[in-house]
Structure formats: structure tokens, C-alpha cells
Backbone bond lengths (Angstrom), bond angles and torsions (degrees), N, CA, C in turn:
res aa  C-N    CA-C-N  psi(-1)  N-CA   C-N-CA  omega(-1)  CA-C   N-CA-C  phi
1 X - - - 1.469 - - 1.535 110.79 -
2 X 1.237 106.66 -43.17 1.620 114.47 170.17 1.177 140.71 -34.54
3 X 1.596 101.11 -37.13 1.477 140.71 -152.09 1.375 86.93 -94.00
4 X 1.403 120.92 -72.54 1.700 152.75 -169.02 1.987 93.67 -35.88
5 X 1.380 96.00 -56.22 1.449 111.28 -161.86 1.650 106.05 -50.23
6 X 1.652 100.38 -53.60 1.511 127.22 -175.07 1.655 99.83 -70.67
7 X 1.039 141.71 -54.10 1.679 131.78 165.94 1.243 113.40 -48.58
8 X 1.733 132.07 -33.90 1.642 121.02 157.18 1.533 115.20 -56.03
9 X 1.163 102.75 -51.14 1.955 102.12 -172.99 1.445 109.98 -69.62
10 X 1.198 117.89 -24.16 1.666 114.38 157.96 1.742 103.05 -62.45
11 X 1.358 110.48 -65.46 1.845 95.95 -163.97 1.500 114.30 -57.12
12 X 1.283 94.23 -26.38 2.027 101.85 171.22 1.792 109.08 -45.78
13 X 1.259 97.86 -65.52 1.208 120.02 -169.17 1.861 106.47 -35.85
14 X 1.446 77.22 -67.03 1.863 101.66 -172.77 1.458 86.88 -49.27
15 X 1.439 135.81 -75.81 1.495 133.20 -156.44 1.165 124.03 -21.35
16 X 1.903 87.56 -55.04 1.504 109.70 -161.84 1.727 114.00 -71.05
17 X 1.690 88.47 -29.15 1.666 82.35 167.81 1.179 129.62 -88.70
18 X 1.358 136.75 -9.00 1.445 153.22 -160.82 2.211 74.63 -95.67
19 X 1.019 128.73 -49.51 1.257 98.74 -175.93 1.255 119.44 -94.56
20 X 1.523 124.48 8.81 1.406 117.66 -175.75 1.869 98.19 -85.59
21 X 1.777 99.94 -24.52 1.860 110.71 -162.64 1.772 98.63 -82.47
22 X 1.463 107.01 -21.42 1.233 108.68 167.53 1.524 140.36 -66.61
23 X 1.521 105.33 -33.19 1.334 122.57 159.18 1.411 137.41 -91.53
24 X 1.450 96.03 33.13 1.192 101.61 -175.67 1.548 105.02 -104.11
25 X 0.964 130.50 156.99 1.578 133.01 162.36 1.183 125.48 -70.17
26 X 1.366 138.80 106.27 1.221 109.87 -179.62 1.477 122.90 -90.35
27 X 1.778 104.76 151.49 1.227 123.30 177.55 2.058 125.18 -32.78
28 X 1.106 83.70 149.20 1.502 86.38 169.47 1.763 119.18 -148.06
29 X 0.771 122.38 147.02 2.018 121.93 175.61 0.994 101.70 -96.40
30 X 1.856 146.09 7.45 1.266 150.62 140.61 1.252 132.62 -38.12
31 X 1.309 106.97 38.47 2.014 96.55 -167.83 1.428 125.67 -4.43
32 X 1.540 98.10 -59.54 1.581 128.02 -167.76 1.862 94.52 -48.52
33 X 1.381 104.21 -31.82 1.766 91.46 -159.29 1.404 103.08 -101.25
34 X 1.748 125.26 -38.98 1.369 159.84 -176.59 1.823 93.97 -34.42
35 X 2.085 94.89 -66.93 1.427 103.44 -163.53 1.564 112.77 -50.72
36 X 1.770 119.07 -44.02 1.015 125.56 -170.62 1.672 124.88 -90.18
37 X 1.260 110.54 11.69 1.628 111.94 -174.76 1.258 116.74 -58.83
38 X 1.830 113.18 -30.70 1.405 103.37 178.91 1.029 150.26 -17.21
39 X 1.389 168.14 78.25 1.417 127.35 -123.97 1.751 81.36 -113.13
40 X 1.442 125.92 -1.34 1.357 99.60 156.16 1.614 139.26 -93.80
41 X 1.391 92.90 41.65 1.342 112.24 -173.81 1.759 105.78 -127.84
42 X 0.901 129.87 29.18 1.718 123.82 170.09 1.602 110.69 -22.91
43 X 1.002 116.20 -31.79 1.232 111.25 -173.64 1.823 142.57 -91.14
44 X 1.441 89.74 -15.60 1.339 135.44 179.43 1.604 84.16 -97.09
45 X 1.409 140.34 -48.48 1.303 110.32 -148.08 1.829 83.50 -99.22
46 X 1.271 138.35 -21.94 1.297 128.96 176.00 1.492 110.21 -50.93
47 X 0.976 117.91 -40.05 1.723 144.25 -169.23 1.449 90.07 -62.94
48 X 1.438 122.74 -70.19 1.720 135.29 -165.19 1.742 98.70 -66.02
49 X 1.258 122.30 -32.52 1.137 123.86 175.48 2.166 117.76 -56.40
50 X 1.500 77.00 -57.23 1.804 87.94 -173.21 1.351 103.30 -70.49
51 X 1.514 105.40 -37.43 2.134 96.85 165.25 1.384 125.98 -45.79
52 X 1.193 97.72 -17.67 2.003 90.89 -160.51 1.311 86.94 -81.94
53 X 1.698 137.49 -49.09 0.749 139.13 156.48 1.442 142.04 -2.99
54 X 1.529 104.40 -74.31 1.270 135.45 148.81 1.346 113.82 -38.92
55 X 1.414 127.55 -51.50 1.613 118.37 -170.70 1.312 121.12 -65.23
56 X 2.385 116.08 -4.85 0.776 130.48 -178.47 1.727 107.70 -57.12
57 X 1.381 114.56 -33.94 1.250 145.36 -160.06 1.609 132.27 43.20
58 X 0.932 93.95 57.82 2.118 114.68 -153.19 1.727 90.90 -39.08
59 X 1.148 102.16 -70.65 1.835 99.52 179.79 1.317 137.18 -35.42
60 X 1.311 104.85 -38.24 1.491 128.44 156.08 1.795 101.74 -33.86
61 X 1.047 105.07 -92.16 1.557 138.68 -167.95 1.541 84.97 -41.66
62 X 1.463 128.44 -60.75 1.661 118.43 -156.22 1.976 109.81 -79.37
63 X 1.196 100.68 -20.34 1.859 108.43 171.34 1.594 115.79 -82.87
64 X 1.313 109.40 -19.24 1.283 117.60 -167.72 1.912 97.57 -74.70
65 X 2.075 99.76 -55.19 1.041 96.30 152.19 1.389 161.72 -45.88
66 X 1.415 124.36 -48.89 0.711 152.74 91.31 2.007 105.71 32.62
67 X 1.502 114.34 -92.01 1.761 106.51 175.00 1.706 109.65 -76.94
68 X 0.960 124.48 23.06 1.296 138.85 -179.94 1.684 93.37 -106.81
69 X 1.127 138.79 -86.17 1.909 147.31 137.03 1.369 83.11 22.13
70 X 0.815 115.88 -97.11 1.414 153.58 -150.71 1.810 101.66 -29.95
71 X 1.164 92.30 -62.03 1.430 120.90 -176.84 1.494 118.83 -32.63
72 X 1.609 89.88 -58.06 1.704 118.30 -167.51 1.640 106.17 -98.25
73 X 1.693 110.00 -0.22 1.555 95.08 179.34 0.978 132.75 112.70
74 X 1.725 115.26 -8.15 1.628 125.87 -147.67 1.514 98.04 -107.14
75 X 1.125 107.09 84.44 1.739 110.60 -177.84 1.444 120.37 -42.58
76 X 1.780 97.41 -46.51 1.820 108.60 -167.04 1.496 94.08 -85.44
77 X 1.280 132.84 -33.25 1.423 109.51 166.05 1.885 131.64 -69.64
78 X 1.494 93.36 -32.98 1.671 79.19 163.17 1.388 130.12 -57.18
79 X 1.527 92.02 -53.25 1.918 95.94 165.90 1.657 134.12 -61.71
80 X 0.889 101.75 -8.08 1.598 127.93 158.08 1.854 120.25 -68.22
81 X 1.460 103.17 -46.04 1.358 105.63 -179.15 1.259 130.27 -113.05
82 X 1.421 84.77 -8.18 1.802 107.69 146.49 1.657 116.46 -64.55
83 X 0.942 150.94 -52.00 1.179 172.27 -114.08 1.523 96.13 -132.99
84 X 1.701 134.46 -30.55 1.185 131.32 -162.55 1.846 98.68 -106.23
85 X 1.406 109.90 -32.61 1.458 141.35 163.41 1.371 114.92 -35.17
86 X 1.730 107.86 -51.48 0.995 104.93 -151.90 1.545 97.88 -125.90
87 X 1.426 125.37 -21.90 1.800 107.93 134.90 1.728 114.81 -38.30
88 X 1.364 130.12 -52.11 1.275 108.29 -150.10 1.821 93.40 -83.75
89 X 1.766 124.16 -24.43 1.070 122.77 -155.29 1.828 86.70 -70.76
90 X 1.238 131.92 -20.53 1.664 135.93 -165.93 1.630 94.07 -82.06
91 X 1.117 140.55 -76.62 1.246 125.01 121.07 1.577 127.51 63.22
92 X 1.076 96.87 -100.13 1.497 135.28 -176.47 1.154 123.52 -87.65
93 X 1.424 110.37 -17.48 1.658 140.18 157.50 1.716 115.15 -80.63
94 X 1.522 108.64 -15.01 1.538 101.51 -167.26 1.385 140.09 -44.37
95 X 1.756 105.32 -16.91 1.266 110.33 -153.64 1.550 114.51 -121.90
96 X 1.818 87.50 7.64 1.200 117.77 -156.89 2.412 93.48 -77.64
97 X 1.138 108.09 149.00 1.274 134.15 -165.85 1.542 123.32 -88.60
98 X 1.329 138.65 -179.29 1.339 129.17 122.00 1.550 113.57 25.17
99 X 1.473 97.29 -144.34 1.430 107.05 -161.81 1.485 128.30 -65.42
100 X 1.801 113.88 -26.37 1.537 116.35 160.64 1.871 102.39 -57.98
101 X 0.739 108.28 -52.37 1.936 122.70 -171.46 1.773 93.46 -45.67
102 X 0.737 140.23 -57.47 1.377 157.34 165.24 1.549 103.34 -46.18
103 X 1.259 141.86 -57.00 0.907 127.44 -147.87 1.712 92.50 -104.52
104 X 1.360 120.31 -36.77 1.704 113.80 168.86 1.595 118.80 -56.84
105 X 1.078 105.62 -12.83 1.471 116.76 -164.07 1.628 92.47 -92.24
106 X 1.599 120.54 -41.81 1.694 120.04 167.69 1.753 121.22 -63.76
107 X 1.937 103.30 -26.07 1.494 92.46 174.93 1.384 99.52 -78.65
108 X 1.565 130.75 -55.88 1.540 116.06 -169.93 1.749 125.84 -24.80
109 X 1.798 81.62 -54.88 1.520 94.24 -170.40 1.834 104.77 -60.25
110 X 1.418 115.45 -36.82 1.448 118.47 173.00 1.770 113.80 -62.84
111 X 1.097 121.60 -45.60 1.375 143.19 136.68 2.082 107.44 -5.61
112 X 1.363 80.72 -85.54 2.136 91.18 179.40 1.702 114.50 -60.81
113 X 1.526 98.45 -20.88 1.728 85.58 -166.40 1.818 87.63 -87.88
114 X 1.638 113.99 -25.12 1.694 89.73 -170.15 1.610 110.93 -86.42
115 X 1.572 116.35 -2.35 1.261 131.56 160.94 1.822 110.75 -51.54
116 X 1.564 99.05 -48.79 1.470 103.16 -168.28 1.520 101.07 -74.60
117 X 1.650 125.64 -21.48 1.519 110.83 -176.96 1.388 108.00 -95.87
118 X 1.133 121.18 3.81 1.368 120.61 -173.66 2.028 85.79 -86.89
119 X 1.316 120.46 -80.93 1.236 104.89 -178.78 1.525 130.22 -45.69
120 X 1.245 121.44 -13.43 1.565 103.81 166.79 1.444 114.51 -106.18
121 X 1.393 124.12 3.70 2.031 127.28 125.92 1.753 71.68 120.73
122 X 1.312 139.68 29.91 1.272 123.54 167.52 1.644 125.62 -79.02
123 X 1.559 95.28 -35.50 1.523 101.43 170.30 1.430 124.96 -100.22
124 X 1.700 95.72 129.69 1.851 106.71 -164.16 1.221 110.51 -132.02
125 X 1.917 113.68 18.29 1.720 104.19 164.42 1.370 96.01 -102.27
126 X 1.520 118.03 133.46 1.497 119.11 160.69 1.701 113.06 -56.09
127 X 1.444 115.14 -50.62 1.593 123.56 157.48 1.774 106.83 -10.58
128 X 1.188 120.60 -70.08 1.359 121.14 -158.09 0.869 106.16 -65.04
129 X 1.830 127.53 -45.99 1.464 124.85 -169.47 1.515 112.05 -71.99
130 X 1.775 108.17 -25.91 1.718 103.45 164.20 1.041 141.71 -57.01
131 X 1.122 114.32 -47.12 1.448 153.60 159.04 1.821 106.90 -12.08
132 X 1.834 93.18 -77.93 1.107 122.43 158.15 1.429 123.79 -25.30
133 X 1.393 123.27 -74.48 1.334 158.05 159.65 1.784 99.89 -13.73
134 X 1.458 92.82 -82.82 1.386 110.30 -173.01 1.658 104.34 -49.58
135 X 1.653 129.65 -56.63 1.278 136.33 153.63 1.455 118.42 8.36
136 X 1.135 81.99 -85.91 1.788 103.59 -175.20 1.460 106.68 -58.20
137 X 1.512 119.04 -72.23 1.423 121.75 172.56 1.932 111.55 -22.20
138 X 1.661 112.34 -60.84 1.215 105.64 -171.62 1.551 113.11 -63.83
139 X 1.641 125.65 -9.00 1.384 138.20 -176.02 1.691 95.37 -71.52
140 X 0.972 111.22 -42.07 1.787 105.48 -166.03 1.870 105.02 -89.53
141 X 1.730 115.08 -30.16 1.044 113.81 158.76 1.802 127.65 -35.46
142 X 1.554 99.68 -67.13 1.389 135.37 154.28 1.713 99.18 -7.09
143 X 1.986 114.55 -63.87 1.560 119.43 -159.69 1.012 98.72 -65.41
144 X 1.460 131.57 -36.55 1.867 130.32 -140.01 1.713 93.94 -91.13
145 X 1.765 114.59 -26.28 1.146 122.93 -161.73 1.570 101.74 -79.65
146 X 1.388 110.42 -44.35 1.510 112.75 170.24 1.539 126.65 -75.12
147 X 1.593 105.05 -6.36 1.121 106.33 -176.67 1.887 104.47 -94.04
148 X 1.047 109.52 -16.34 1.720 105.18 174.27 1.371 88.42 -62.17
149 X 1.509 138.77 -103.01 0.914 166.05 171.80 1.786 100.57 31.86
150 X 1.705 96.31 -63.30 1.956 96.26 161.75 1.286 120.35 -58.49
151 X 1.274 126.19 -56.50 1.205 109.68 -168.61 1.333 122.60 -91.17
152 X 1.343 119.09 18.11 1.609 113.71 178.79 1.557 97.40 -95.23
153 X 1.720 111.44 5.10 1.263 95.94 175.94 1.590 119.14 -96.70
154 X 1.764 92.30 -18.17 1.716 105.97 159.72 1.294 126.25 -105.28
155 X 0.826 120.02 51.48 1.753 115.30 -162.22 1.491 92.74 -178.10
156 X 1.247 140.25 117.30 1.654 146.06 -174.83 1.659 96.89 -73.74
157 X 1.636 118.37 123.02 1.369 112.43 152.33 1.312 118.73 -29.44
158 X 1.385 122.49 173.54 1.849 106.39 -36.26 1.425 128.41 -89.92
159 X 1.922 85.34 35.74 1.607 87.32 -158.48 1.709 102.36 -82.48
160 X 1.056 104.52 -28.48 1.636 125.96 179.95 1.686 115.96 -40.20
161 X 1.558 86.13 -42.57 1.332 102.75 -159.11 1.900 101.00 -91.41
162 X 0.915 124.75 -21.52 1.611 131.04 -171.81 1.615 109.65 -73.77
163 X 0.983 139.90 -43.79 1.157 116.03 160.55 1.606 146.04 -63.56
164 X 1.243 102.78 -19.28 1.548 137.11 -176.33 1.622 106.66 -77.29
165 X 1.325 88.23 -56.57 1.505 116.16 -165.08 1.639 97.69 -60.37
166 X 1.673 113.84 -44.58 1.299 118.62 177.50 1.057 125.58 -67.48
167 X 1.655 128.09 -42.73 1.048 123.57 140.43 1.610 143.56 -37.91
168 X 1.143 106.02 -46.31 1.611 105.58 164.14 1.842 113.82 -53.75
169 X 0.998 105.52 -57.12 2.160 116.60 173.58 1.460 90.40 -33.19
170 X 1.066 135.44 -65.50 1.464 155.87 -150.80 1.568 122.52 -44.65
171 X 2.122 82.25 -61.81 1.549 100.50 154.42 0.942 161.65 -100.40
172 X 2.095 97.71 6.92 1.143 89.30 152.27 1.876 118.08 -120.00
173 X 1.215 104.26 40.55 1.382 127.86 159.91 1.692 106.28 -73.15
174 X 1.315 108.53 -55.47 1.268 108.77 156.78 1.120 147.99 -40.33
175 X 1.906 96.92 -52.17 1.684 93.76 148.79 1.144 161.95 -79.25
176 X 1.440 106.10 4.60 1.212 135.27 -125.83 2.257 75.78 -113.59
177 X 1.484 106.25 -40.16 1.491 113.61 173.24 1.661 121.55 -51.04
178 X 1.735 103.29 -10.57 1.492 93.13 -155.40 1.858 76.78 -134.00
179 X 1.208 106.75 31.73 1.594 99.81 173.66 1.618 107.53 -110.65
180 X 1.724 111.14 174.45 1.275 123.07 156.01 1.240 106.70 -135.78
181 X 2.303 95.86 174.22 1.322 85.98 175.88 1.780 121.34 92.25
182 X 1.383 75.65 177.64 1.732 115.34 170.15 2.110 97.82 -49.62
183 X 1.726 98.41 -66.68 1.532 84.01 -165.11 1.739 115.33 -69.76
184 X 1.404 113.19 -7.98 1.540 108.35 160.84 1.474 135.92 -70.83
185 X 1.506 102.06 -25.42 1.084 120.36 169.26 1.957 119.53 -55.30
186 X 1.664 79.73 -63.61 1.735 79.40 168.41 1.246 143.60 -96.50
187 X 1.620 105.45 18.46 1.572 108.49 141.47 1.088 114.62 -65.04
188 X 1.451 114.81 -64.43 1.313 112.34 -162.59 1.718 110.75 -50.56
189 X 1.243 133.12 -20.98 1.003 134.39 162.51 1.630 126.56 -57.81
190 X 1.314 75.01 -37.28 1.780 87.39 -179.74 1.478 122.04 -70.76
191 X 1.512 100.51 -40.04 1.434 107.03 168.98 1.600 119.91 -74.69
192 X 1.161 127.35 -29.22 1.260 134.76 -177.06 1.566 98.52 -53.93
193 X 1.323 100.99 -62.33 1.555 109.42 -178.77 1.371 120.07 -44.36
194 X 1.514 109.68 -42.10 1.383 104.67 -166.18 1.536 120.38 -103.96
195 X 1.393 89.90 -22.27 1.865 88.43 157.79 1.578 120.77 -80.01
196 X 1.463 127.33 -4.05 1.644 134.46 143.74 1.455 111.79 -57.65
197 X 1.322 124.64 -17.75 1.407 128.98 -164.10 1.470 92.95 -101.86
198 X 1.433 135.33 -56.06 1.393 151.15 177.69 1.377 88.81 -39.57
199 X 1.424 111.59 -91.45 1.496 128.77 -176.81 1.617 118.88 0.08
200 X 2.020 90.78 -57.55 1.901 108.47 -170.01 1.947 95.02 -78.67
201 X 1.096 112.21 -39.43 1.470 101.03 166.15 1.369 123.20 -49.78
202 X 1.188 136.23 -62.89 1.169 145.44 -178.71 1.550 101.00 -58.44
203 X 1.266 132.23 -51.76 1.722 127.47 169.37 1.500 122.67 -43.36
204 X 1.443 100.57 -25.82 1.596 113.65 -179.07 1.572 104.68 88.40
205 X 1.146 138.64 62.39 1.237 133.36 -130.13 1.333 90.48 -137.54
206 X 1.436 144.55 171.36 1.419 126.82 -168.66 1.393 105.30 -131.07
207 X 1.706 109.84 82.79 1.483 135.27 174.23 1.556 109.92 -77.06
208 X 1.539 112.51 115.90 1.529 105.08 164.93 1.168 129.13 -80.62
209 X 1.203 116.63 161.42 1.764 101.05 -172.43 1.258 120.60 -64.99
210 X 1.714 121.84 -25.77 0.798 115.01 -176.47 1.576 120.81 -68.37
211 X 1.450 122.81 -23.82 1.456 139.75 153.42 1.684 112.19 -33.18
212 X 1.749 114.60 -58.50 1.222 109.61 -179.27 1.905 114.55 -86.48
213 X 1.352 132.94 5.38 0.963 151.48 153.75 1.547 100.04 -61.04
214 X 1.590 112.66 -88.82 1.597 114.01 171.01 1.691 112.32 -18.73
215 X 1.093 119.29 -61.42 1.351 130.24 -150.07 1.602 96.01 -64.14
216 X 1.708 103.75 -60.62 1.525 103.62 -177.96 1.864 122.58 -79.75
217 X 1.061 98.16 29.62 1.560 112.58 174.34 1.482 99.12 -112.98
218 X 1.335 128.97 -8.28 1.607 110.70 176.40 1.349 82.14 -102.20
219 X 1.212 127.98 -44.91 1.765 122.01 -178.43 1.311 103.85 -28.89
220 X 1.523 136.82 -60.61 1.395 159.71 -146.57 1.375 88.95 -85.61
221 X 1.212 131.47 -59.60 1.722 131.77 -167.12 1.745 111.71 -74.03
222 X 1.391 110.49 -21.98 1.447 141.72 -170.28 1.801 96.65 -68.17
223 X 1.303 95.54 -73.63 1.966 120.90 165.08 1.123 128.43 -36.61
224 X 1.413 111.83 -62.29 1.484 125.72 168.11 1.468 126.55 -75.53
225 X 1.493 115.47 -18.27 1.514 121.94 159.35 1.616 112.71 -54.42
226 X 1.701 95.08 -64.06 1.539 97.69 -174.23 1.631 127.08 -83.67
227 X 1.487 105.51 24.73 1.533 109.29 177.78 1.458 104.43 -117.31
228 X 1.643 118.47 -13.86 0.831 121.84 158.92 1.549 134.80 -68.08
229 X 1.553 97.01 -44.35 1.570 112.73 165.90 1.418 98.80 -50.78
230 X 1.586 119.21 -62.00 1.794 98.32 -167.99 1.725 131.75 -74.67
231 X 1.486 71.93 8.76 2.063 84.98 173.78 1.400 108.02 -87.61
232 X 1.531 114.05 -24.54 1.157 116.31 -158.75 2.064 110.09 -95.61
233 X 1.204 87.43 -27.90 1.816 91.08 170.55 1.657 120.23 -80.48
């Protein structure tokens, strides 16, 4: 009987662990997927969903074109990818709030009016239409930057912060194409830095938060430098 008793408290044992190993989640080295598994977060993971999306960066791709047009002369194609630019840059803005929402809504419209001088052959600095370009791009940068900010308050660093964070690099990688100068210089700085930071994340590497805090505080000083500059010309 002794014996009998002790072969139940073994299968107990085993049960209980075959279902504790069962409910577990398993791991991933995916940031992108890791941060959002929650499933009590629908809302956070709708967000990570439309990002992946987003990192496609359609606007990117149609402005790039677009000062490329430009280049060689092709009126109806700039205004073409202007127009395709700035559907996807609306887009990519969707979720955007308050006062960024407001202010993307002033590059578009700056956006359509240099659309309208490009087709009637009035505008002939490539400068202006960059300018522009870069503008808008840093407007959607701007969302991803405010959008860490929420969810690192639901979502534990640094997983919170990696999709957002990637997205922001993204756009203003983008802008960073239609810059000169001083402020090209220190994107490219900016990004260097922070895709070394991505990099040690993805290695599994042992980043404190306060490291990815640092990092996205020049992002923030990065943003607000150069939105200031274009307020100021």
C-alpha cells in the first residue's frame, strides 16, 4: 500500500508539472513579437501590428522618388509621388493625436501647396521641396517617439520601447535623405548610435533602461531641435 501511495505522489508530481511547462509561453529573441505577446494587451498589440506595417515606410519610398523626378525634369512624375507620399504619409500619421496631429496636418497641407507649384513649373529650388520632405517625415517620427512614452508604462522595458523606437529610426532615416548640413550630420549620428543600441538588444546583451531612456532623450532633443529650426525659417 505504501508503495501504491508513493507511485500516486509521483504521477501527481509529474501532472502538475507537465501542466505548469504547458502554460508557459514560449520564449522568443524577437523583440518585435516578445514585447507584444500579452494577450492582455489588445491594444498595445493592434498598435505593434499597424507598426510592422508602417516600418514598410511607403512615404519614404514615394518622396525619395519623387526628388529623384525632380532631378531629371519629370513634372507629372513628381506630382504623382507627391500625391502617393502623402496619401501613405496620412496613413502613417493615423494614430497621431493633439498637437503632433496638428502639426502633420500643416506639413501635408505645406506638402499639397509645393505639389501645386511644382506642376505649374514655379518651383525651381530642389532645397525647398527637401526641406519639406524631411518636415513631414520628422512629423510621423515625432508619433513613434510619443508613442514609447505610453507603453513603457504598460509593457516592462525595453521591450515596450523596440518597436516604436524602430519605427521612429525609420522616419527619420527618411529624413535624414532630404537634409543638409549640420542637421544631416546629426542624424546620422543619431542613428548610428541607436541602431548600436538595437543591435545589443537583439544580441541579448544587458542594456539598462536607463541606457534606452538616454538614447530616446536625444531622439526627443533630435525632433524638437529640427521642428524648431523649421518654425523658425
Amino acid at each position: 500500500m505504501k508503495y501504491l501511495n508513493k507511485i500516486r505522489k509521483i504521477n501527481i508530481w509529474l501532472i502538475g508539472l507537465l501542466l505548469i511547462t504547458s502554460c508557459q509561453i514560449p520564449k522568443t529573441h524577437d523583440k518585435q513579437d516578445q514585447a507584444f505577446e500579452n494577450k492582455d494587451m489588445p491594444e498595445a498589440g493592434m498598435t505593434f501590428q499597424g507598426n510592422k506595417l508602417k516600418d514598410l515606410n511607403q512615404s519614404d519610398i514615394h518622396f525619395s522618388a519623387a526628388v529623384r523626378a525632380f532631378e531629371n525634369s519629370q513634372t507629372a512624375e513628381v506630382v504623382s509621388q507627391l500625391k502617393q507620399g502623402i496619401d501613405a504619409l496620412i496613413q502613417e500619421g493615423s494614430l497621431l493625436e493633439g498637437e503632433p496631429k496638428k502639426r502633420l496636418g500643416q506639413d501635408i497641407n505645406h506638402l499639397e501647396a509645393i505639389s501645386v507649384e511644382v506642376e505649374n513649373g514655379s518651383l525651381k529650388d530642389i532645397e525647398k521641396l527637401q526641406k519639406a520632405l524631411a518636415a513631414a517625415e520628422l512629423a510621423v517620427a515625432h508619433e513613434y517617439a510619443t508613442d514609447m512614452n505610453v507603453y513603457s508604462i504598460q509593457v516592462p522595458l525595453p521591450d515596450s520601447y523596440y518597436p516604436h523606437f524602430k519605427a521612429a529610426l525609420n522616419a527619420i532615416r527618411g529624413a535624414k535623405k532630404h537634409m543638409h548640413g549640420h542637421s544631416k550630420i546629426e542624424a546620422q549620428k543619431l542613428l548610428q548610435e541607436s541602431d548600436r543600441l538595437l543591435d545589443q538588444l537583439d544580441e541579448g546583451a544587458d542594456i539598462t533602461e536607463q541606457q534606452i531612456r538616454d538614447q530616446k532623450a536625444k531622439m526627443d532633443q533630435f525632433i524638437n531641435q529640427q521642428t524648431t529650426m523649421k518654425e523658425s525659417t
